[in-house]
C-alpha positions as a printed Julia matrix, in Angstrom:
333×3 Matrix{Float64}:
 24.87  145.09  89.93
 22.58  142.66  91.69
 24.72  140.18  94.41
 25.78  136.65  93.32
 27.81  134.18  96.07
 30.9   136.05  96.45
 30.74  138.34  93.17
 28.46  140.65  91.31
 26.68  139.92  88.48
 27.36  142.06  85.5
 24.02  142.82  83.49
 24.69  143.05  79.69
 22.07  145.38  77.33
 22.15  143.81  73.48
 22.29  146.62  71.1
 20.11  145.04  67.91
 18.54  141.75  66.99
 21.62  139.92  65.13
 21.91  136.46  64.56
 25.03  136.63  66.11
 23.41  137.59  69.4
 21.71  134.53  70.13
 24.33  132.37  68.53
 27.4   133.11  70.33
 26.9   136.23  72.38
 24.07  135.09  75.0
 24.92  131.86  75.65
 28.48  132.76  76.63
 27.27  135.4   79.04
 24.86  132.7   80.17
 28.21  130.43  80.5
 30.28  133.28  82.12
 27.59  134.09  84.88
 26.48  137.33  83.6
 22.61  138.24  82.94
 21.79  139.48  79.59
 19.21  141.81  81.07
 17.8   144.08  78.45
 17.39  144.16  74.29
 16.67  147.13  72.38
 15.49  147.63  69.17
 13.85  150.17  66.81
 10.57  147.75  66.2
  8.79  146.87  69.52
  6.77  143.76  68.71
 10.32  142.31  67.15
 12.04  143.27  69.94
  9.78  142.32  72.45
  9.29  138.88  70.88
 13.43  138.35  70.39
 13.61  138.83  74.31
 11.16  136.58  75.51
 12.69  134.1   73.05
 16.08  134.62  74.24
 15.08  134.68  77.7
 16.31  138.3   78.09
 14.53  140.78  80.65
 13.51  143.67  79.21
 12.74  144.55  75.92
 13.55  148.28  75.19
 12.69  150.32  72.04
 15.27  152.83  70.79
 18.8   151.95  71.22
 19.71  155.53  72.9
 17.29  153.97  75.87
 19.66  151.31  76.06
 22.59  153.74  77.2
 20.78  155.23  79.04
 19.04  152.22  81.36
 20.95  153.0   85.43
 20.01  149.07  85.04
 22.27  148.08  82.71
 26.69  147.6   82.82
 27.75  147.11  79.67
 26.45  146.79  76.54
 27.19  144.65  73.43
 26.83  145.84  70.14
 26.4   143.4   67.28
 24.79  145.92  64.67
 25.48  146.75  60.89
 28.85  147.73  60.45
 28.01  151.16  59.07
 26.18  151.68  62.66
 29.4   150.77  65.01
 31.08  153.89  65.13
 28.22  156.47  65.92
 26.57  154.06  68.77
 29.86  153.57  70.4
 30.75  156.71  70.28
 27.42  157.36  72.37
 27.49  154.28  74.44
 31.13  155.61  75.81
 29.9   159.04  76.02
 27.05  157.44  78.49
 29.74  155.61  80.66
 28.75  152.02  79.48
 31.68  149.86  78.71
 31.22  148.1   74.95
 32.06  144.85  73.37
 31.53  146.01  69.72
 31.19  143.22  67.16
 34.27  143.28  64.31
 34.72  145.02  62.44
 34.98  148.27  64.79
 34.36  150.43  62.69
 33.63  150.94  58.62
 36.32  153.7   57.98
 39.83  154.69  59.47
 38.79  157.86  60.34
 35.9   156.61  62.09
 38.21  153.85  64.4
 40.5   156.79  65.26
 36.93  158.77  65.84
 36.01  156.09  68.32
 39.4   155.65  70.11
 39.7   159.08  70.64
 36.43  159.11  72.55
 37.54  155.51  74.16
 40.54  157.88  75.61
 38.81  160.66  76.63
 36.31  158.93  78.87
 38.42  156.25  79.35
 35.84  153.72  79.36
 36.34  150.69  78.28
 35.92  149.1   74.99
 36.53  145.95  73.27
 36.33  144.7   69.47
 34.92  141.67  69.34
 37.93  139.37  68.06
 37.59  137.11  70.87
 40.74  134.6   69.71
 43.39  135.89  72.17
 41.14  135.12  75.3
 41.26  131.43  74.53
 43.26  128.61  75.73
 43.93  127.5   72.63
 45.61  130.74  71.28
 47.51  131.04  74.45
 49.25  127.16  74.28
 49.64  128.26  70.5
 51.69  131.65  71.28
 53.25  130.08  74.12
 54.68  127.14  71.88
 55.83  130.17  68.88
 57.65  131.96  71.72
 59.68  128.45  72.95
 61.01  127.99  69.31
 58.93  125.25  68.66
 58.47  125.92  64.66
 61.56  128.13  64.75
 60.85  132.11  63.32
 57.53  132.61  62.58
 57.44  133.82  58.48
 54.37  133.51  57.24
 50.76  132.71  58.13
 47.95  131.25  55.42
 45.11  131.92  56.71
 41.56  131.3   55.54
 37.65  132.45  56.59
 34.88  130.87  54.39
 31.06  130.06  54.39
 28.64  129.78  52.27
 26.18  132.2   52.43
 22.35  130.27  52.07
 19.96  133.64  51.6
 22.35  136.65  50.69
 18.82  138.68  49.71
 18.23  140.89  52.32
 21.36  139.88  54.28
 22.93  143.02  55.58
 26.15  141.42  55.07
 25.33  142.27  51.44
 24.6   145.51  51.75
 27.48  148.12  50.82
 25.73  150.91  52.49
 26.18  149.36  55.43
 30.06  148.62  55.15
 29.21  144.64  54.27
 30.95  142.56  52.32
 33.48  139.15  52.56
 36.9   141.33  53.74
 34.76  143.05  56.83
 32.89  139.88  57.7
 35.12  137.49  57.75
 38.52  138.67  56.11
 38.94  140.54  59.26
 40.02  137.48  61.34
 43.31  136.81  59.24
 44.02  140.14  59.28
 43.27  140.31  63.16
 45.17  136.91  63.75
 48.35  138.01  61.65
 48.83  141.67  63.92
 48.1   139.25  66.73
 50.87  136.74  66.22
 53.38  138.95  63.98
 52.66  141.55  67.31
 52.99  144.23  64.63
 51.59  146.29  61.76
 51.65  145.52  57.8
 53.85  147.41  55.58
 51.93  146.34  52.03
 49.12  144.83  50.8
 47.87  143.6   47.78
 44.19  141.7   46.91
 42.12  140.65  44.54
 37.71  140.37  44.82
 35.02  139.49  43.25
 32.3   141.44  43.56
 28.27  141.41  42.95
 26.82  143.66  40.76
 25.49  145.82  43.98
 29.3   146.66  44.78
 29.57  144.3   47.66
 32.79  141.93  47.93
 31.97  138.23  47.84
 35.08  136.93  47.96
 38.48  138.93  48.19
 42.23  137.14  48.4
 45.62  138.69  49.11
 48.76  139.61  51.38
 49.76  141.54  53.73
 53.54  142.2   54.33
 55.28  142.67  57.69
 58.48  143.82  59.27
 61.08  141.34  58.0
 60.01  139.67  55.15
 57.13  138.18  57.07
 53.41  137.82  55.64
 50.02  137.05  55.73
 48.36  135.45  52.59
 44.63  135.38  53.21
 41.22  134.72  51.44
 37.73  134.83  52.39
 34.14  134.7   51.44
 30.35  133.58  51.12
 30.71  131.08  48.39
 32.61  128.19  49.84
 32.06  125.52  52.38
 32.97  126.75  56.16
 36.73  126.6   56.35
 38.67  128.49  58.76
 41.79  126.58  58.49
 45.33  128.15  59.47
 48.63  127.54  59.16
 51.7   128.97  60.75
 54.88  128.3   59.05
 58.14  128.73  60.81
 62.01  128.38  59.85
 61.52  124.66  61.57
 58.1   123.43  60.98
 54.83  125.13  60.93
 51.29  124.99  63.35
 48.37  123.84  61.58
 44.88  125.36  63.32
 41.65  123.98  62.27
 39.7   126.88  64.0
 42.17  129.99  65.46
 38.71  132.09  65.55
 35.88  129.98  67.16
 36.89  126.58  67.95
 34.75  123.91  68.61
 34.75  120.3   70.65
 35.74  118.95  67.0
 38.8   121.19  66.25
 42.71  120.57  67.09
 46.18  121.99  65.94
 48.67  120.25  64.88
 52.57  120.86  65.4
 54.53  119.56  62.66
 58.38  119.5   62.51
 60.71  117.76  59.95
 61.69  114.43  61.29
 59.24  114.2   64.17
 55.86  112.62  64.4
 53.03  115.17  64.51
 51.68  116.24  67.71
 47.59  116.83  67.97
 46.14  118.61  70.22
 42.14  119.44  71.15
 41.43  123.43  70.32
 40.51  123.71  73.96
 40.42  121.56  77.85
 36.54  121.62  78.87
 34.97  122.92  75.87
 33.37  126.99  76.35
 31.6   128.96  74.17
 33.47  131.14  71.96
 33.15  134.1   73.31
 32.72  132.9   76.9
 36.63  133.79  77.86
 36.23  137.45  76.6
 32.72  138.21  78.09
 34.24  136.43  81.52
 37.39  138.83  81.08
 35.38  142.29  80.62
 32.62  141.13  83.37
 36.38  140.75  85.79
 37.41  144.04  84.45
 33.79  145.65  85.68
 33.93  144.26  89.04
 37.79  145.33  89.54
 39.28  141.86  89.55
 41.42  142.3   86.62
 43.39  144.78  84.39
 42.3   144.84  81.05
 43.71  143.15  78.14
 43.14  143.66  74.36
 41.2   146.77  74.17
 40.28  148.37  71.17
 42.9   151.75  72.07
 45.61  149.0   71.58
 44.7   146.84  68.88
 42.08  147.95  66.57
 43.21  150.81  64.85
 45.81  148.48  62.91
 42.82  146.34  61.69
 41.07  149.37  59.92
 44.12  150.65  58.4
 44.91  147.0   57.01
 41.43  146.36  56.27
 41.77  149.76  54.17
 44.44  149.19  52.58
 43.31  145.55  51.14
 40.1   146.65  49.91
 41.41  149.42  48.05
 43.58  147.18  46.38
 41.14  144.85  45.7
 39.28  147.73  44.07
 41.96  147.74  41.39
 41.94  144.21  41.32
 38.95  143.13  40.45
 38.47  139.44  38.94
């Protein structure tokens, strides 16, 4: 790591080409004062051309190269969710700490595949649900634990878009685990274990599907300890909508972005007989993911202990994720 002032600077390798990359990945390190210093990718004019257009250092063909670069930290991996588990799995195995884009992995037995490596090296890794690192989730938690809506029983949670060119989108692809519930169904899940700080006990959901297999839209529940739930529904058909609520015994939280708030979105605390209270999703407005990449880059350099990694929260989120889709599977609209 090259000197920077008082700290190092942490120098990320991008594992792929995604959209999501350049959209919310870069500019965060950018934001958190790391370097995004190499790209690799299995076509070298693509690859070479994505990192002088992102402003990235190196282009590098052949992922393995990537774990393998003395030049490189960490590495991010935004690929096809049929591809996490096996380039994880190597990326630990080569020492380089990983922020792996959600879903972990496609299968339960390949998340407890990759944790059991995560444990053995004990290098660390992170799925990319980067919610808990904001400010906004940690005002919202902080009001839930004061009693301000009461007991927490049940969250609604949504995570729509509308998809503009599903041909060729690998998000439609079933060989490569795609589909609305791993997209974007993940975050309600995610959110739910994250506020609920436990693991479901049923599920139930309904999907539509296309005629390659691939889930569109899906809808369901998730039951907790208690009585408590999660009713969520997701998908590629419907105007973006991310909205949450968060009902309690004495009011309820409404979120208009738990996931990736912008400057535009608030929450909204709502309790019988009182006026509403607003609030802006963040202070100065960051990048999504800028908390989470400025978090790991603090683990790196020793300044910090580190929070949410995968070992202690993602294995919950496959079994979930499994357990909806196979009952959407018999419930299919």
């Amino acid at each position: 790591m090259a000197a920077k002032g008082g700290g190092m600077v942490v120098r990320w390798g991008v594992m792929g080409t995604a959209g999501i990359a350049h959209r919310n990945f870069l500019p965060a390190v950018r934001e958190a004062e790391g370097e995004a210093a190499a790209v690799a990718g299995r076509d070298a004019e693509r690859t070479t051309k994505w990192a002088r257009d992102n402003d990235i250092g190196r282009a590098i063909v052949g992922y393995q190269g990537l774990i393998d670069d003395p030049g490189l930290d960490a590495l991010y991996i935004p690929l096809p969710n049929a591809l996490h588990a096996e380039w994880t799995i190597r990326a630990l195995r080569g020492g380089k700490p990983v922020l792996c884009e959600k879903p972990l992995t496609a299968t339960v037995a390949e998340a407890e595949q990759v944790l059991t490596v995560a444990r053995e090296t004990g290098v660390p890794l992170w799925e990319a649900f980067v919610f808990p690192f904001h400010d906004q989730m940690r005002r919202v938690t902080e009001l839930l634990a004061a009693g301000a809506i009461g007991e927490l029983r049940e969250i609604q949670s949504c995570f729509h878009f509308a998809m503009a060119h599903p041909e060729g989108n690998i998000r439609m692809s079933a060989a490569l685990a795609g589909g609305a519930l791993n997209d974007v169904g993940c975050y309600p899940v995610r959110l739910a274990r994250y506020l609920f700080g436990a693991e479901h006990t049923s599920a139930w959901a309904a999907a539509l599907y296309d005629p390659g297999g691939v889930d569109v839209a899906t809808w369901g529940c998730l039951g907790f300890p208690g009585g408590r739930r999660l009713l969520m529904s997701c998908g590629f058909q419907q105007a973006q909508d991310t909205f949450s609520r968060l009902m309690g015994t004495d009011g309820q939280i409404n979120l208009t972005n738990p996931f990736h708030p912008t400057r535009q979105d608030r929450f909204e605390v709502c309790v019988e007989g009182r006026n509403p209270a607003t609030h802006p999703a963040a202070g100065p407005y960051e990048h999504s993911f800028t908390p989470a990449v400025r978090h790991i880059q603090a683990v790196i350099r020793g300044q910090e202990e580190p929070r949410q990694l995968a070992v202690d929260t993602s294995l919950g989120s496959a079994r979930a994720l499994h357990d909806l889709a196979s009952s959407a599977a018999d419930h299919a609209a």
